[in-house]
N, C-alpha and C positions, 0 to 999 in steps of 0.2 A: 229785411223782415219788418214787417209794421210794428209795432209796439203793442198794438193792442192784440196781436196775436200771441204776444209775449205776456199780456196782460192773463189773456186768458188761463193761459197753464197754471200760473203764479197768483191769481186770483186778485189781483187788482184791475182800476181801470183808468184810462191813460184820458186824460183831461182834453190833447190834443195828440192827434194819432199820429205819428213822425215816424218815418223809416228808421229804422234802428241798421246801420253799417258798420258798426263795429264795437268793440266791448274795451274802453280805452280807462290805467289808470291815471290817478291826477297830476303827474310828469309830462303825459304824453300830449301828444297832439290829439284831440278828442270832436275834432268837429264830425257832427250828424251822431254821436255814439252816445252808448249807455256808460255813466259814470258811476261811482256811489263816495259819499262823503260822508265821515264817521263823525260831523260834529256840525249842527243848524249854524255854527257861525262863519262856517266856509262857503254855505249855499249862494250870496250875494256877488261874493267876486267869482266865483264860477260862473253865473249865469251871466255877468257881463266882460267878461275877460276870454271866454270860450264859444265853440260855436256848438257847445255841446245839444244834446235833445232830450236827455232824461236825467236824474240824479235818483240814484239809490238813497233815502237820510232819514236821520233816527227819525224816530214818529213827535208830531208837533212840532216840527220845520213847516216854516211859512214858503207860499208859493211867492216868487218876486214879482213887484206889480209890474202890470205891463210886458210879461215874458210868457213866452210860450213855452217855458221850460217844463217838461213835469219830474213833479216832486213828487216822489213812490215813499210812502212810508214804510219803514220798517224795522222790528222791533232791530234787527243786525243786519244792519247793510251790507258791512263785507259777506256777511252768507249767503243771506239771497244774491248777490250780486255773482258769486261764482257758482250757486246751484242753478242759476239762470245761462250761466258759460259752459258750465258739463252737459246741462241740457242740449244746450245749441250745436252742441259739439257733437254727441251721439245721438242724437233723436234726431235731428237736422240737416241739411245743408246749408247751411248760414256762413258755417267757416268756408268747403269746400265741395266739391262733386268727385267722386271717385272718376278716372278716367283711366283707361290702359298707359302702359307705362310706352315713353319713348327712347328706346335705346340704340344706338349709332352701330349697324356692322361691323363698321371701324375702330367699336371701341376693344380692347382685352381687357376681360374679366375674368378674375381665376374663379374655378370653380368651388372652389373654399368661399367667396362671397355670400352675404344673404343679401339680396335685394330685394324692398316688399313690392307686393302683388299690383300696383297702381301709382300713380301720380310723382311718376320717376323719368328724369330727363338725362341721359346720357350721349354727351354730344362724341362728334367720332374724336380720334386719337386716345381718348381717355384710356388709362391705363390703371388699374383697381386690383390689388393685390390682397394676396391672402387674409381670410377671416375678418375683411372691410364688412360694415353691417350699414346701410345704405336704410332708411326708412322712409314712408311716402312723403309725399309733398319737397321732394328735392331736385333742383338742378344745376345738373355740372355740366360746365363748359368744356369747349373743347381742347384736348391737347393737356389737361390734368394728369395730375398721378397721383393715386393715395394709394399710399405704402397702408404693406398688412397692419391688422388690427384698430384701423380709424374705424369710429362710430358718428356718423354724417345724419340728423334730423331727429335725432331722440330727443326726450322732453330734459325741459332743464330743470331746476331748483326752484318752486315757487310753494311757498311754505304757510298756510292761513289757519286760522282759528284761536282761541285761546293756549295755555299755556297747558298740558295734560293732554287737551284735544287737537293735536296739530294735526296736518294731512296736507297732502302736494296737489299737488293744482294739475287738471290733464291740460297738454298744449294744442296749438290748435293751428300753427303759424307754421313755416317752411324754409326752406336754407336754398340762398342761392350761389351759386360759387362762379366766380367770370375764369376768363379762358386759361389758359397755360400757370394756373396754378398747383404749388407743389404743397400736399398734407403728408406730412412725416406722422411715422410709426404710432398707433396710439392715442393719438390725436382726438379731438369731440371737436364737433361742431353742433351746438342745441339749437333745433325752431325757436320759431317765435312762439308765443304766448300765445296773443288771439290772432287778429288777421297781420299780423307782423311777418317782416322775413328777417332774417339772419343773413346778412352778406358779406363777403368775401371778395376782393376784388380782381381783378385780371394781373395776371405777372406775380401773386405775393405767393411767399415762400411760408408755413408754417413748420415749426419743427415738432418735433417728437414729444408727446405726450401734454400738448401745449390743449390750452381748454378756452373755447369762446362761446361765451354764456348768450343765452336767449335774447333778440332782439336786437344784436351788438353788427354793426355796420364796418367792416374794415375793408379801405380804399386798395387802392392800387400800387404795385411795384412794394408793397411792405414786407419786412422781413420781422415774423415774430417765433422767437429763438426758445429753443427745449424747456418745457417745464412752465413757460409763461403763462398767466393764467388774465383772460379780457372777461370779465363779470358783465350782467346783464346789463344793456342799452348803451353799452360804450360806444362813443365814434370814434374810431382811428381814422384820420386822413389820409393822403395819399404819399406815398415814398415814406412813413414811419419804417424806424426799429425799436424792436422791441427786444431787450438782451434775455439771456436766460432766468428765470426763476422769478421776474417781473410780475407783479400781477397790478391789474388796473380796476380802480374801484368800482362799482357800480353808477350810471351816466353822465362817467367823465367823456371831457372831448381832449384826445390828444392830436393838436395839429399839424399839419401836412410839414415833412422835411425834420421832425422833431426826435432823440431819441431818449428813448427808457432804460438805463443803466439794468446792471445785475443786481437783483434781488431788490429792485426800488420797489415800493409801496408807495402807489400813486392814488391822491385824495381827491387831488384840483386840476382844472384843466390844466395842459400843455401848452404852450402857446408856441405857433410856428419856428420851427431852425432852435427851438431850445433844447439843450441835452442835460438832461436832469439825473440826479443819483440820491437816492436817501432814504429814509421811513418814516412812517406815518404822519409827522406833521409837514406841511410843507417841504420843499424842494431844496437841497444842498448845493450850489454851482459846483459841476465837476470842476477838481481842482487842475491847473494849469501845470 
């Protein structure tokens, strides 16, 4: 969507008209998207550290010379910046196109399942047992099983505004699951955020009532065990475990072959074939 398209509803106007492809926060990879920065002295290394195209920033932020960036004033960035995402999101096709849903003959689905009306990939073998709630914008591979009561593409935890005035962010993003994956009992899998997926990878095992937050990437051949909780925009690489009760902090990377003890509380990345056990500060060597 152009920007000055974006301009108009919003009542500003856009200095140089740039496609606008995605709505990215300041963690994220942000080339061609709308950003917002809640303080004029972050504007400088954004505009040369990123390939961003717009910034959201308080009012009286200077434009950087020489940049084609535009700088949108505004009295609150973070608000406009997500009244401008709800917009896009329901007024729009910016995140997605409704399309009929694809589902495999081959799969069994109990009829206790809800599965919504559109943008749902069910490859054959799949197997989807009772009171699964299945939301659009998801695809499951073939030869899966999600045991009763998994909730697969619901929105996750995104919490904005001041203190008194809080309110949850609608998502926008999609979940994709690779092949011969196992979802125990209970289990969530949340979309992404904006144009984000949520991935899961081919061969991993989830357990029962385990939660993987919005945006969070986990590889392949992983095993992450009852009750574990992967917070938004984690990577897990490939052949991770993850033991019971684990939960992994928000855009940590835990590396490929590495595992997560029982009840660890992880802050900092993992680094490959490391096996860690501990809380909150730092990592304890399991003991020999």
């Amino acid at each position: 969507m152009r920007l000055s398209e974006i301009g108009k509803v919003f009542g500003f106007a856009a200095t140089h008209d740039h496609e606008i492809e995605n709505l990215k926060l300041l963690f994220q990879e942000k080339k061609n998207s709308l950003i917002f920065a809640s303080d004029c002295s972050m504007i400088e290394g954004l505009v040369k550290d990123t390939n961003v195209n717009a910034i959201i920033a308080p009012i009286g932020c200077k434009k950087v010379k020489g940049s084609n960036v535009v700088i949108i004033p505004a009295k609150n960035p973070a608000d406009l910046f997500y009244e401008i995402h709800e917009y896009l999101l329901k007024e729009t096709d910016f995140y997605y196109s409704e399309c009929i849903n694809k589902i495999s003959p081959k799969a069994q689905i109990s009829p206790n399942a809800s599965i919504a009306a559109y943008n749902v990939t069910i490859e054959e073998g799949v197997v989807i047992g009772d009171f699964v709630r299945i939301e659009s914008n998801v695809h499951i591979g073939a030869g899966c099983i999600i045991k009763p009561g998994v909730h697969i593409g619901g929105d996750g935890l995104c919490a904005v505004g001041d203190y008194g005035h809080k309110k949850t962010v609608s998502h926008a993003g999609s979940v994709f699951i690779g092949s011969n994956t196992v979802v125990g009992s209970n289990a969530i899998i949340e979309r992404g955020l904006f144009k984000d997926i949520t991935h899961v990878g081919d061969s991993t095992i989830i357990g029962a009532l385990v939660v993987i937050s919005h945006n969070s990437r986990v590889g392949k051949n992983c095993v992450i065990a009852s009750n574990a909780i992967v917070c938004g925009s984690v990577i897990v690489h490939d052949n991770v475990t993850i033991d019971p009760n684990a939960t992994i902090a928000p855009t940590v990377v835990v590396h490929e072959k590495s595992r997560v003890g029982i009840g660890t509380v992880v802050l900092e990345d993992v680094p490959e074939g490391r096996h860690v056990i501990g809380r909150s500060c730092g990592h304890i060597p399991v003991l020999k």
